[in-house]
TILO-866427 format. One record per residue (C-alpha): x, y, z. Coordinates in steps of 0.05 Angstrom, whole numbers, padded with zeros to 5 digits, always signed. Each point is the difference from the previous one (the first is absolute). Example, Ala and Ser with C-alpha at 12.3 -4.5 7.8 and 13.67 -1.06 7.14 Angstrom:
! TILO-866427
+00246-00090+00156 +00027+00069-00013 
This chain:
! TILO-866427
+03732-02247-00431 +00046-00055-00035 -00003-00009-00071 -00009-00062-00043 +00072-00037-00019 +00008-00012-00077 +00029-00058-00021 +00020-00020-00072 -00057-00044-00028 -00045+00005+00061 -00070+00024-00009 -00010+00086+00018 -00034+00006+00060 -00021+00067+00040 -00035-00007+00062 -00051+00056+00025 +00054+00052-00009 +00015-00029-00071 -00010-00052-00059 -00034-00060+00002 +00008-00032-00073 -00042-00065-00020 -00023-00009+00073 +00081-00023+00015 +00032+00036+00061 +00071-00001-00002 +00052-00018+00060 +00003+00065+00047 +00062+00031+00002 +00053+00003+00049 +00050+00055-00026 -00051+00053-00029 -00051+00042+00037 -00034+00051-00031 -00004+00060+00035 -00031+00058-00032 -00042+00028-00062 +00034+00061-00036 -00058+00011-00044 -00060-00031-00043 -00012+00031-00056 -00071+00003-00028 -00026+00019+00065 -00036+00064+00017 -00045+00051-00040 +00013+00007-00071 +00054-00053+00004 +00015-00049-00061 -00014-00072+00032 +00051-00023-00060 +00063+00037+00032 +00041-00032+00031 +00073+00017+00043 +00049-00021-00054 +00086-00003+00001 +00008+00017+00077 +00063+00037+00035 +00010+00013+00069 +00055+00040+00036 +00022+00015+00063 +00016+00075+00016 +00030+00033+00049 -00044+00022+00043 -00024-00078+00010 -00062-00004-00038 -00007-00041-00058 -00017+00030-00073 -00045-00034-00053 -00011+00005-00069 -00033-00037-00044 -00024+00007-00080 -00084+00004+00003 -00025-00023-00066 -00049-00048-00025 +00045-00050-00041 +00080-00012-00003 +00006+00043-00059 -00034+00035-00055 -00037+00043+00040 -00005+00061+00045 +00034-00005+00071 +00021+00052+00051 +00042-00010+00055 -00020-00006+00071 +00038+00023+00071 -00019-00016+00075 +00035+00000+00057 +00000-00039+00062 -00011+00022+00064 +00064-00011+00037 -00022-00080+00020 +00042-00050-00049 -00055+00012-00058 -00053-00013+00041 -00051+00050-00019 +00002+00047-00049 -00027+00061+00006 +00011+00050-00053 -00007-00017-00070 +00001+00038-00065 +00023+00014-00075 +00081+00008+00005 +00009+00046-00054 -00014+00073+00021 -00026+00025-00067 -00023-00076-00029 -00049+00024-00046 +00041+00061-00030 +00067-00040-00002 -00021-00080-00016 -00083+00008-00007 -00020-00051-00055 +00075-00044+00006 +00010-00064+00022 +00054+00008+00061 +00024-00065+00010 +00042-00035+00052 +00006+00054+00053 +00072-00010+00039 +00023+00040+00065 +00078+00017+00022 +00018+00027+00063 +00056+00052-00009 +00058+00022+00042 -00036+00072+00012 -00069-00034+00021 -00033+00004-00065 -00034-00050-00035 +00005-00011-00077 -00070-00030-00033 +00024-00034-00067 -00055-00029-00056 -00003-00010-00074 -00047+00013-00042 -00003-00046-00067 +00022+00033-00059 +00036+00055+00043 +00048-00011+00043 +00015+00000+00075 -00021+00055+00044 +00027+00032+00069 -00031+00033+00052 +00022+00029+00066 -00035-00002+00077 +00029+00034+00059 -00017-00014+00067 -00066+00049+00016 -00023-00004-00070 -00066-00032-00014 +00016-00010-00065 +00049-00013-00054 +00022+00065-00046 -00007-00011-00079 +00034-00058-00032 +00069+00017-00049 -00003-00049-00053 +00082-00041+00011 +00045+00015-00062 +00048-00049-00003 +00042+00022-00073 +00020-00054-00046 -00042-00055+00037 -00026-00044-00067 -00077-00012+00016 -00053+00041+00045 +00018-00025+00075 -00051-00032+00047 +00016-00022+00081 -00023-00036+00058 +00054+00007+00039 +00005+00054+00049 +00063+00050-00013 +00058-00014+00041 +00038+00064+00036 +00080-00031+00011 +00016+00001+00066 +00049+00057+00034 -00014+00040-00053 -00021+00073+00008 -00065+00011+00021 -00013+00064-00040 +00028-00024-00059 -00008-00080+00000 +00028-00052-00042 -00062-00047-00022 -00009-00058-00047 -00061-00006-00036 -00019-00064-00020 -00032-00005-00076 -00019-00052-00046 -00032+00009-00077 -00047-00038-00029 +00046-00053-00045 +00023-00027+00060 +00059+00039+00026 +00011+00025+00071 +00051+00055+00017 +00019+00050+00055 +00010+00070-00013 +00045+00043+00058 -00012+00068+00005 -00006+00059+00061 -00064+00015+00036 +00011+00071+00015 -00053+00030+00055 +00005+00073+00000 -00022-00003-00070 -00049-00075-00008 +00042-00022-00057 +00038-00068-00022 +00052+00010-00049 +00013-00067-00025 +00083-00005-00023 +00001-00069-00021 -00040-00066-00016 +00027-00076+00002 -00028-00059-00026 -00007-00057+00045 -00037-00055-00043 -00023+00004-00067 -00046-00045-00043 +00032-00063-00040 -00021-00048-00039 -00001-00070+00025 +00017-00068-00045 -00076-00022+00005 -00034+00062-00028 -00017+00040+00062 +00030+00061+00028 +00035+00012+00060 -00036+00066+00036 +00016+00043+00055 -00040+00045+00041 -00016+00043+00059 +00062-00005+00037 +00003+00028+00071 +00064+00025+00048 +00024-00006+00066 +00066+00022+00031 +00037-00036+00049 +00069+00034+00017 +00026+00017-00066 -00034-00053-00036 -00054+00011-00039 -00051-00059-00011 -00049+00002-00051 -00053-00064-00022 -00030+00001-00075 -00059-00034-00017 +00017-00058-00049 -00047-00021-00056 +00000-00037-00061 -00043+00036-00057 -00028-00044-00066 -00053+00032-00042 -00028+00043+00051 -00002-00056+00054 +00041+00006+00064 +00026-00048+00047 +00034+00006+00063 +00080-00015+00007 +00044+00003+00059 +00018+00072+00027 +00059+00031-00025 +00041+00021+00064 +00051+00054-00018 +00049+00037+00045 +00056+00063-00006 +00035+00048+00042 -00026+00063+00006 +00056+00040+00015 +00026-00022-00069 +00000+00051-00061 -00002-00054-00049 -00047-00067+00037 +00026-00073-00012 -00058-00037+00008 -00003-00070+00032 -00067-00040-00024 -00023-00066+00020 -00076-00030-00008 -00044-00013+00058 -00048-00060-00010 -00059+00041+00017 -00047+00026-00050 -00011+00068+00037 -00053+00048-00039 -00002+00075+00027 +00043-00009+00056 +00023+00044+00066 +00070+00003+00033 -00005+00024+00078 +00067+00004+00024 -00011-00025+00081 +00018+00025+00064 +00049-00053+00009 +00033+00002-00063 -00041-00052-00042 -00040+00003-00061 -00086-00004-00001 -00013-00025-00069 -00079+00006-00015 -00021-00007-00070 -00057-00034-00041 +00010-00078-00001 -00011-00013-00077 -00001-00074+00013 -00062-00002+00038 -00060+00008-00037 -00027+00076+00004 +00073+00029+00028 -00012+00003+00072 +00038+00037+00042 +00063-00033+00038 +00063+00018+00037 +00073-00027+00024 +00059+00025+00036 +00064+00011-00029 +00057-00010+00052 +00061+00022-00049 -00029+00031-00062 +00071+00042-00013 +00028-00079-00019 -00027-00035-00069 -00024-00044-00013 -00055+00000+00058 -00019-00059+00033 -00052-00047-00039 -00072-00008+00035 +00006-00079-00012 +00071+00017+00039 -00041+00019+00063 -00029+00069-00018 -00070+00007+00030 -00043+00033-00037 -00066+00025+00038 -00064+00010-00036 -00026+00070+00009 -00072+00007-00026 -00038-00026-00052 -00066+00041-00029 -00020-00063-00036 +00001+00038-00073 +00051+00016-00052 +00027+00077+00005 +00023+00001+00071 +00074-00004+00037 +00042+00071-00021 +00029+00003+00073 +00035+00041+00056 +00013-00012+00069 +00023+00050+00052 +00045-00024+00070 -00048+00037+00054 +00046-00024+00053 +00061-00042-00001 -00025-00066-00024 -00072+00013-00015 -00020+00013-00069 -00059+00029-00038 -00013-00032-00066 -00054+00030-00052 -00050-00052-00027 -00060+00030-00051 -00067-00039-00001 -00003+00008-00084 -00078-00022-00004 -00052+00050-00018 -00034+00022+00055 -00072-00038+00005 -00043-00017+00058 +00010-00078-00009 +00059-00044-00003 +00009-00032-00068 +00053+00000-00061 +00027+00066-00017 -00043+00043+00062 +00003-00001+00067 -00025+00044+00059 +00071+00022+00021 +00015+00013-00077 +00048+00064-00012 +00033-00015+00076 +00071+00016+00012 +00018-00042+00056 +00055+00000+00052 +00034-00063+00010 +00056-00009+00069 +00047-00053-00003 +00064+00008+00051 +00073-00037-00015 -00015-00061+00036 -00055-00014-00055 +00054-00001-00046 
């Protein structure tokens, strides 16, 4: 089944498997296939045909199968969402057999919060550490280990001295070579004024804790010579060797409007007690971005293209992303356009390598669910879709 190619200013097309927008079809793709269907929400007795499968993250564990989670909810924000699990069944994300609520105790532990942004690590030991924020709170942890059906009951994160309540989108990072029962991570943070940070701490697994030692700032908000404000958010980590790469989303805030800026690109050692960081901007306006550190040592950038209309979904290699600044798009960079639901609210991806040189890339269908095609509903509304795309695409 190949999916429909986006281009910028083209008209949104999906075929029978898709959108078809104004009665416009638009060019098939080449690069992208579509592969699989993690989940519609709204389907199914007692099911709320408004849900849909919001801020996607997949990992791949050890054992081989792929691990989902998603935030089911109604609307962005504002309202009541609980995190979803499934599981693949050993076959690249093809099917997906065994879905449920993540958290063990949901109801007694987060019943009536919004638990936002749901983010997986895999850790040295084989566990898996859920992260998500809840507005107002704070971030939370939880822990899986392999034969668990569940994860146990979130810890709310204390980070001391950090100046704002913390949100984050990007998935905590464990440092490589470090000990597996009592890891070094990074947890990736950003407040709402428009300042991104990492705090370091030690996942220790006999007893599920992170004790969080220090925090560091890595962009904070200024005020720019024509009124608006430079903004940082949700950055996300990667390691390659002993560097440690991190992209922030850039924006420029006036009077409650935001605009999108090129990403801020930033880059330390992480061996180093105090980091030096080297920054450069990266003329891409990447919104809720994912970094998947490839098989053969490259970079799979995927994030929310907020200079299309409606943020859709796109993705580019990285071929040295330890040395700043990175190459320019108009420099030769190809950028390859993911998915598009055809509606505002979409993009917030993750990809996955499910063999060297074939990746899975997360697309949401952000239409209410409806039995006609039309603005705002469609009959694959609430999908989370599986999109492939290999290294030759790129």
């Amino acid at each position: 089944m190949r999916e429909t190619r986006w281009w910028r200013g083209a008209a949104i097309g999906l075929l029978a498997t898709g959108l078809i927008v104004g009665g416009v079809v638009a060019p098939a793709a080449a690069a992208v296939t579509r592969v699989a269907k993690v989940v519609q929400e709204g389907v199914g007795d007692g099911a709320d045909p408004n849900d849909e499968a919001r801020f996607p993250d997949l990992l791949k564990l050890d054992d081989g199968r792929l691990m989902a989670v998603w935030h089911q909810a109604e609307e962005h924000q504002g309202t009541v969402g609980v995190i979803q699990v499934a599981f693949d069944n050993h076959d690249s994300g093809r099917t997906w057999p065994e879905r449920h609520t993540a958290l063990a105790n949901q109801q007694a532990t987060m019943g009536g919060k919004d638990t936002r942004d749901p983010k997986l690590a895999q850790m040295g030991d084989g566990s898996v550490l859920l992260t998500f924020f809840v507005a107002g709170e704070g971030v939370y942890f939880s822990i899986w280990h392999p034969g668990w059906h569940n994860f146990n009951d979130p810890k709310k994160l204390v980070v001391p001295g950090l100046p704002g309540i913390p949100s984050e989108h990007g998935s905590i990072l464990p440092v490589a070579g470090s000990d597996p029962q009592a890891a070094e991570v990074l947890i990736p943070l950003y407040l709402g004024n428009g300042a991104a940070y990492f705090a370091r701490g030690t996942y220790r697994v006999t007893a599920g804790s992170i004790e969080v030692r220090d925090f560091w700032l890595l962009e904070g908000p200024s005020n720019a010579a024509d009124g608006w404000t430079e903004s940082y958010y949700e950055p996300s980590f990667v390691q390659f060797g002993d560097s440690i790469v991190a992209v922030v989303r850039h924006e420029r805030v006036r009077s409650g409007t935001h605009v999108g800026a090129a990403a801020r690109v930033i880059t330390w050692s992480a061996s180093a007690v105090t980091p030096t960081f080297t920054k450069a901007y990266w003329n891409v306006q990447a919104n809720s971005h994912h970094l998947l550190k490839t098989a053969d040592g490259r970079l799979l950038f995927s994030y929310g293209d907020k200079t299309i209309e409606n943020r859709p979904t796109s993705a580019t290699l990285i071929s040295n992303p330890t040395v700043l600044p990175w190459r320019q798009p108009t420099a030769g960079q190809k950028i390859v356009p993911i998915y598009n639901s055809g509606f505002w609210d979409q993009a917030n991806p993750s990809s996955v390598e499910t063999s060297p040189g074939v990746f899975l890339t997360t697309g949401y269908n952000a239409k209410q669910k409806a039995t006609t095609e039309g603005p705002g509903r469609s009959p694959s509304g609430g999908t989370l879709w599986l999109l492939e795309t290999r290294t030759a695409d790129y």
